[in-house]
Phi, psi and omega in degrees: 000339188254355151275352197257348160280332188289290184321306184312292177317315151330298164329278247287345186284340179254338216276346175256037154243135192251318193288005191261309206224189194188121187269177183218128179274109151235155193027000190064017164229337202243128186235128164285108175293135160231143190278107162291309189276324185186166197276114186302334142312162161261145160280349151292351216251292187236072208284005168274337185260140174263345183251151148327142183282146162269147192257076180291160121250136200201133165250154217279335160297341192267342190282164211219091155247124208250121223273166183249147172291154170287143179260130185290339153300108165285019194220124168300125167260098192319101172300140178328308188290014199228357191264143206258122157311132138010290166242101195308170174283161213267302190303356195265103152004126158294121175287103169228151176291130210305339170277000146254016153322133144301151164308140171288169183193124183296125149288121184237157181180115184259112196275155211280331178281338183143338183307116181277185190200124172217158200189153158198139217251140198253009218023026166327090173323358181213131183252137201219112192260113172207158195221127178272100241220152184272040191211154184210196190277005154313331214255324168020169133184133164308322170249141182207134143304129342107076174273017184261347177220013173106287245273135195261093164231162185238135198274339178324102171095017215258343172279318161302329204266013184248358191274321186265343179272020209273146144093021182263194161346110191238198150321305189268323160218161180282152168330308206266347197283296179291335169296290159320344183282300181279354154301296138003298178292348222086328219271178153212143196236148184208157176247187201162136229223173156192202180263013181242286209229162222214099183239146168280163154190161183227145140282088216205138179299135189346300177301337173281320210308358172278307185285326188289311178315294183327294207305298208291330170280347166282317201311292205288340174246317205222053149312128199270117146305158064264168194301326171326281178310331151312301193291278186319324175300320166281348171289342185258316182301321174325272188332305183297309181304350184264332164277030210281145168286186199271312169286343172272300199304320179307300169315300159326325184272338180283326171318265199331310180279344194267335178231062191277197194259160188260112167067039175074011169247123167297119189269180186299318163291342178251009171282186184248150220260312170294149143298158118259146211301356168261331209250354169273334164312317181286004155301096174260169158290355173266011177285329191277326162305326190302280219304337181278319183278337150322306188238354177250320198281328138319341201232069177304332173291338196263011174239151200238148167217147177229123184201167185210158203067004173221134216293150146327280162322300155334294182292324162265048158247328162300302178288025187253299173300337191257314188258349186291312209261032180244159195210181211261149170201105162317322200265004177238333151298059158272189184265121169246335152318097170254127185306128179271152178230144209308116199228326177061176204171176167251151172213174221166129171200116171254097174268180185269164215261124154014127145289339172280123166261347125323349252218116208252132172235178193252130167271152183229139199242109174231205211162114180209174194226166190233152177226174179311171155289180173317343205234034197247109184274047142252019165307333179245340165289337163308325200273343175268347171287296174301318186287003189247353179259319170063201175105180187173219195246145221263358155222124182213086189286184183114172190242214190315307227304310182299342185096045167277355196270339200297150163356266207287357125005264184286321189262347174234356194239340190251347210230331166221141209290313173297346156321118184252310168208134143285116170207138174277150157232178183201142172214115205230138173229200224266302192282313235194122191182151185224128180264169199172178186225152187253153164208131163234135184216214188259126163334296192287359161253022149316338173255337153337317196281322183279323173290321183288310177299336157301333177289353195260286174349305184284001159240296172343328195263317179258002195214138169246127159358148186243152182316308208288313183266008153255357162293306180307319180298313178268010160288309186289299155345318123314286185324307198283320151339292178282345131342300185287310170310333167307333190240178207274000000 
C-alpha cells in the first residue's frame, strides 16, 4: 500500500505540471513521461537509458495473491539428497562448544628416519602444510665435485635460483599442470631461502589438504630441473639484482662486513645471500642437482614437516607416505656447517645517482654489534632491547602499538627533521648474530645520522632504562609474540 501511494503521488505530480511533460494514455493503466524543457531524471541515476522511465500504478485490489496448499504435515521434511549423515566427514571440525576443545598444543613426532613432524591443530577451515630443509645460502661453494660424476660445478647463489624454481616442472606433472591443480584445491603456495634453512609451504582448504600435500613432497623430492626454467629463472634474479632496495643491499653489507674472510676464504655467514651478477652465468641446472643431492637427498634428518589446522595424526601420516621411504648415507649427508667467526668491518656501496630526479634518494647508515645465536640465552634480553629502541620510518601511520612511544621514536625521528628512518634490528644464526641500529637520511646529513646512532648506543652503555620503557618494551614483545601465534 505504501508503494502504490508513493506511485500515486507521483502520477499526480506530473500530471499537475502540464508544462513541463505531455501525457500519453496507455491501456489506461501505464502513463509515459517525455520531457520537452529537460530530461526529469539524472543521467548519473541512470546513465544507460535513452528514453524516459515508465511510470505504472496498480491498485491493491488488482494483485492475485495465490494462497499456498496446506501441508498436512506439521514438520519439515528434509530430502535425502540433503540430509546429514550420521557420521560427520573426518576432515570437518567437530562443531562443539569450545570448551570442549582440545587446547591447541604443538605436537613433535619424530619418524624412524629422522623426519621431525610438528603440528598444531587450530581448528581452522584452512589448513597451511610446510616443509623445512636443513641448507641456506651457507652451504654455497664456487666449485663443489659432483662424487656420483666427477663433474665440478658451482652452487654460488643456487638457493636463490631454487627459491623461484619451487613449484614448476615435476616427474608427473609441468608447471603449468601443478598451478591449476592447486588452483582448483583452493591453495596457494610459496617458498623462501635464507641463510640456513630453505622452506616449502602451501595454503590450501581443509578437505584438501592430502592432495596439495602429495603436490608439495614431489615438488621437493622429483623436480624436472630443466634448462629453459633455468635461463628464465635467471632472467628474473637478473631483473631483481637490478631492482634490489636499498635496504637489502645494507644487509648484505653488514653479513659481509661483520663475518668477513679467513685466511683468504669467504666464511659462511659472510658470504651473500642474493646471486650475484659474477656468480650468475655460472648457474646451470646441474648446479642445483648437485646442491640438492649434496644437503636434501641423503639427509632425511635435516627435514622438518610442519603444519596447522590440521590433526597431528593426520599430518604424520602425509609425512610418512612422502618422506618415510628416504634413508640416510652418511658419507654424502655429512655436516657441511662450518661455525662462522665474528671478525667485524666496514663494508661501503656507492651506486650511481637516480635518473629520475623526482625520485628523493637516501643515504642508508646501519651499525651493529654481535650477539648471541638462537641457542644463546641473551635471545630474548636482545629482542626486548630492539623492541625498547624500537623506530621506524618517519611516516608512519598508527599509534604505541606501532612503536611510537618507542626510544628512537621520540629522540630521532621526532627530534630531526632530515631523519628519514630509525630502526633497531637483530639477525640471529645457529652460532651466532647481530644487533644494530639502521638509519636513513639525505646525503649531506650522513654524518649527522651516524653520529646520532652512535649517541644512542653510548646512553645504552651509561643511562640505565627507566621502569617505564622496559615495562613498555617487554608488553609489546609478549603482544607481537602472541600475535604471531594467531596466524598460520
Amino acid at each position: 500500500l505504501n508503494l502504490c501511494t508513493m506511485m500515486n503521488a507521483v502520477v499526480r505530480s506530473v500530471v499537475r505540471c502540464p508544462s513541463r511533460c505531455r501525457l500519453r494514455h496507455s491501456n489506461g493503466r501505464h502513463f509515459a513521461a517525455q520531457a520537452q524543457q529537460q530530461i526529469p531524471y539524472s543521467e548519473n541515476e541512470f546513465p544507460d537509458r535513452r528514453e524516459a522511465p515508465i511510470i505504472s500504478r496498480t491498485k491493491a485490489a488488482d494483485v492475485v495473491v495465490t494462497s499456498k496448499p496446506q501441508s498436512n504435515s506439521q514438520h519439515r521434511v528434509i530430502p535425502s539428497t540433503r540430509s546429514i549423515g550420521v557420521e560427520r566427514p573426518a576432515h570437518i571440525p567437530p562443531n562443539v562448544p569450545i570448551d570442549s576443545l582440545e587446547i591447541p598444543e604443538t605436537k613433535i613426532t619424530t619418524l624412524s628416519n629422522g623426519v621431525r613432524v610438528g603440528s598444531m591443530e587450530t581448528y581452522s577451515q584452512v589448513s597451511t602444510v610446510g616443509v623445512l630443509l636443513d641448507f641456506g645460502s651457507r652451504h654455497e661453494l664456487e666449485q663443489y665435485t659432483v662424487p656420483s660424476t666427477n663433474k665440478t660445478v658451482s652452487t654460488a647463489g643456487v638457493n636463490h635460483l631454487m627459491e623461484l624454481l619451487a613449484f614448476n616442472s615435476t616427474k608427473n606433472y609441468d608447471g603449468t599442470e601443478i598451478r591449476n591443480i592447486l588452483e582448483t584445491l583452493g591453495g596457494a603456495t610459496f617458498a623462501q631461502s635464507s641463510r640456513e634453512q630453505m622452506m616449502y609451504c602451501v595454503d590450501v582448504l581443509r578437505p584438501n589438504v592430502n592432495e596439495a600435500f602429495n603436490l608439495l613432497g614431489e615438488t621437493i623430492q622429483s623436480p624436472i630441473v630443466q634448462e629453459i626454467e633455468v635461463e628464465e629463472m635467471k632472467q628474473v634474479i637478473m631483473f631483481q639484482t637490478m631492482d634490489m632496495m636499498p635496504q637489502v643491499l645494507m644487509g648484505e653489507g653488514l653479513q659481509l662486513a661483520a663475518y668477513g674472510p679467513m685466511d683468504g676464504k669467504l666464511q659462511q655467514l659472510g658470504r651473500p645471500h642474493f646471486c650475484t651478477a659474477e656468480a650468475l652465468p655460472n648457474l646451470t641446472a646441474d648446479s642445483v642437482h648437485a646442491f640438492r643431492e649434496q644437503h636434501l637427498l641423503n639427509n632425511p634428518e635435516g627435514i622438518v614437516v610442519s603444519g596447522s589446522g590440521i590433526s597431528h595424526d593426520a599430518l604424520v601420516e602425509l609425512a610418512e607416505a612422502n618422506f618415510g621411504h628416504m634413508t640416510s648415507n652418511k658419507s654424502d649427508s655429512a655436516k657441511t656447517t662450518i661455525p662462522s667467526i665474528y671478525t667485524g668491518g666496514e663494508y661501503r656501496l656507492q651506486t650511481e645517482p637516480s635518473p629520475h630526479s623526482a625520485k628523493e634518494e637516501f643515504t642508508h647508515i646501519a651499525v651493529a654489534f654481535e650477539v648471541g645465536g638462537w641457542h644463546s640465552l641473551d635471545l630474548v634480553p636482545t629482542c626486548v632491547l630492539q623492541t625498547l629502541l624500537g623506530g621506524g620510518s618517519s611516516f608512519s601511520a598508527g599509534g604505541p602499538g606501532k612503536g611510537m612511544y618507542s626510544r628512537l621514536y621520540r629522540e630521532i625521528l621526532n627530534r630531526h627533521r632530515w631523519a628519514e628512518s630509525a630502526e633497531a634490528f637483530t639477525s640471529f644464526h645457529a652460532e651466532s648474530g647481530l644487533w644494530g641500529i639502521s638509519g636513513s637520511c639525505p646525503p649531506q646529513f650522513g654524518r649527522e645520522m651516524a653520529t646520532t646512532i652512535v649517541q644512542q648506543f653510548d646512553k645504552l652503555a651509561n643511562d640505565f632504562v627507566t621502569d617505564e620503557e622496559l615495562d613498555r618494551a617487554r608488553n609489546m614483545l609478549k603482544c607481537n609474540v602472541l600475535t604471531q601465534l594467531e596466524s598460520r
